[in-house]
N, C-alpha and C positions, 0 to 999 in steps of 0.2 A: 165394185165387186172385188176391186183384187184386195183390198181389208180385210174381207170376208175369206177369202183363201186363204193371206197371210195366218190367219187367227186359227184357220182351221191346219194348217201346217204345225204352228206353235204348239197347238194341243195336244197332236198327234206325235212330235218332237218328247214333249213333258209324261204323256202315256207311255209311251217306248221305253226312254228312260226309267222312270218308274219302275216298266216289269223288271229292267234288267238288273236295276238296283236291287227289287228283292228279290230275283233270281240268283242271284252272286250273296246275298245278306243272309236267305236262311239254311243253307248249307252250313254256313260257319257260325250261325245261330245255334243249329242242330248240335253241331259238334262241342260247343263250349258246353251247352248243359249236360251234356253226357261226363265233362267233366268238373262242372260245376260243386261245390260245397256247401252246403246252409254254412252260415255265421255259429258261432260258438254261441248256443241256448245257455246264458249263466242269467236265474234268478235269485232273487231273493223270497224265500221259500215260507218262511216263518219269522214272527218278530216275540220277541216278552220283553215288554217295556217296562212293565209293572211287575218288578220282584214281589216272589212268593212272602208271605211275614212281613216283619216291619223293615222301613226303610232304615236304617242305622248308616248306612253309609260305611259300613263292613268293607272291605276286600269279599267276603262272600256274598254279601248282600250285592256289590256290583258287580260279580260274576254271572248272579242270577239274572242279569239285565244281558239280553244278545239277539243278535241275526243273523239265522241262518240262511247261506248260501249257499242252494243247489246249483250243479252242472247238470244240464238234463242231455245230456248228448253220450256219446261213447268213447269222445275223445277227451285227452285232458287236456285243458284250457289255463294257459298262463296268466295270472293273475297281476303279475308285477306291474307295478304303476296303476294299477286299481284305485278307485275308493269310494270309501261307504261314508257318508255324508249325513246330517238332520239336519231339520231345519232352522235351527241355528247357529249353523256354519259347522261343528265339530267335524272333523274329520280324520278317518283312518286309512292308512296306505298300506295296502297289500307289500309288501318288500320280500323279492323270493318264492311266493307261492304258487304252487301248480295243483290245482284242483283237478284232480282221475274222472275220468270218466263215469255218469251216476252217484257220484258223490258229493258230499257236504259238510262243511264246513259251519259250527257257529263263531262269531266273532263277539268276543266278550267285551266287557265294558272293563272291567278289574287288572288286577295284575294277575300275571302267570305266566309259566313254558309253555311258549307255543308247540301243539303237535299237528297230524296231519288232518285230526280230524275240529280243534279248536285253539283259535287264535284269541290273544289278548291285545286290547288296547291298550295297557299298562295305565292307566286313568284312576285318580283317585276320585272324580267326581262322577255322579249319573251324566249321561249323553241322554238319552231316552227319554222323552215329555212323555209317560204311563195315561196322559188325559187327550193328548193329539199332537202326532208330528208325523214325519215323512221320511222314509228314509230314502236314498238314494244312490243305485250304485251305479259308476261310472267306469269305463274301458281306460287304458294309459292315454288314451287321447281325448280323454275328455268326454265322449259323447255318453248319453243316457245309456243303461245298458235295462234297469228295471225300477221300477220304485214301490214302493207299500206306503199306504196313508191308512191314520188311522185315528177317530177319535174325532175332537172338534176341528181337528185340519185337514179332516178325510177331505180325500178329490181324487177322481179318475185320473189315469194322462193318458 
């Protein structure tokens, strides 16, 4: 019998503990989400892969190729070290930018002066597979931030 008490001590040791842990844990639970923040909401909102007209390979014709980039939040969100990616490797890096709160950005394929409201990739060539690709934006660290597929490479993630 005294096993049987040992085991029955231990349990009652482990219960104890327990409340007291989450006696003492949701207090300071309570208090972080009060002042907690959602993550910066930055999608990729819209894509035109497929320039309007013929493809000539214009500086206007690759302007007409772009993704836009909504902030859906109130705050403005630092974009620097960004980037926007297909799926074959191309990639473009945000340098400097702070995208306002409700606001958006498209990113061009062509050359041109960037403003606040559209960037260029300075690329003489398409990025944009107009029959199926993926785009892909990433935070300065790397991690997925949203993607759009579209076309014969459409996929969820």
């Amino acid at each position: 019998m005294p096993a049987s008490s040992d085991a029955r001590r231990v349990s009652a040791t482990v219960l104890v503990a327990g409340a007291v842990v989450s006696a003492v844990t949701l207090p300071a639970s309570a208090q972080d989400s009060d002042h907690h923040r959602p993550a910066p909401r930055v999608v990729i909102s819209d894509v035109q892969a497929d320039t309007p007209g013929r493809d000539d390979s214009s500086n206007r014709s690759l302007n007409a190729e772009w993704v836009e980039i909504t902030n859906q939040t109130r705050r403005a969100v630092n974009l620097d070290g960004w980037t926007l990616r297909d799926a074959d490797g191309h990639r473009y890096r945000f340098d400097g930018v702070s995208l306002a709160g409700r606001a958006t950005v498209r990113v061009h394929t062509g050359i041109g002066r960037d403003t606040r409201t559209d960037l260029f990739q300075d690329r003489r060539a398409y990025v944009w597979d107009s029959y199926g690709d993926t785009a892909t934006l990433r935070n300065a660290r790397g991690r997925t931030v949203d993607t759009d597929s579209w076309g014969r490479n459409h996929r969820r993630y």
